[in-house]
C-alpha positions as MATLAB code, in Angstrom:
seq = 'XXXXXXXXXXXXXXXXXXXXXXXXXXXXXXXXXXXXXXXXXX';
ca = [
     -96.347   99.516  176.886;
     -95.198   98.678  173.053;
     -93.630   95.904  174.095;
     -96.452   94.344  176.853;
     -99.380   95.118  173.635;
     -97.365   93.043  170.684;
     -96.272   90.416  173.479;
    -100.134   89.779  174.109;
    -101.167   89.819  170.420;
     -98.526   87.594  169.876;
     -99.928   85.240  172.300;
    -103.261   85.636  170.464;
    -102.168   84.640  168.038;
    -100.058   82.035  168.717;
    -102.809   80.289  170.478;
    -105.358   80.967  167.928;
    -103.144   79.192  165.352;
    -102.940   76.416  167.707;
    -106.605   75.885  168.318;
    -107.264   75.925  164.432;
    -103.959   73.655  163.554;
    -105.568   70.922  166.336;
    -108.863   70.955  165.021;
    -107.603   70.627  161.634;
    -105.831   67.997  162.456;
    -107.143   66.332  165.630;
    -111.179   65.718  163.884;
    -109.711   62.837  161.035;
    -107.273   61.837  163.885;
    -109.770   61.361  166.289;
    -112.059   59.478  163.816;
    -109.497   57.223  162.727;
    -108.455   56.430  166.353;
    -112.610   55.285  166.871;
    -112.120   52.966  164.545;
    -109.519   51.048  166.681;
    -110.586   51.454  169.851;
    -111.715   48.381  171.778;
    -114.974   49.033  172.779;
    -116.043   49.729  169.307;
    -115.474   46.377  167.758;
    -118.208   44.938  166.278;
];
């Protein structure tokens, strides 16, 4: 049971520091890749 409970936190976890590492990175990512794209050319 020990072993099931810190295996599921450590998913948790694991996926909560994903979510906030993407966002961090993928919102100045994403609005730099706009800038290129070819539909948005001016």
């Amino acid at each position: 049971m020990q072993e099931f409970f810190s295996g599921t936190l450590g998913t948790i976890f694991y996926s909560i520091v994903i979510f906030v590492a993407g966002a961090l990175i993928g919102t100045p990512l994403w609005n730099w890749t706009k800038n290129y794209l070819p539909w948005n050319k001016d």
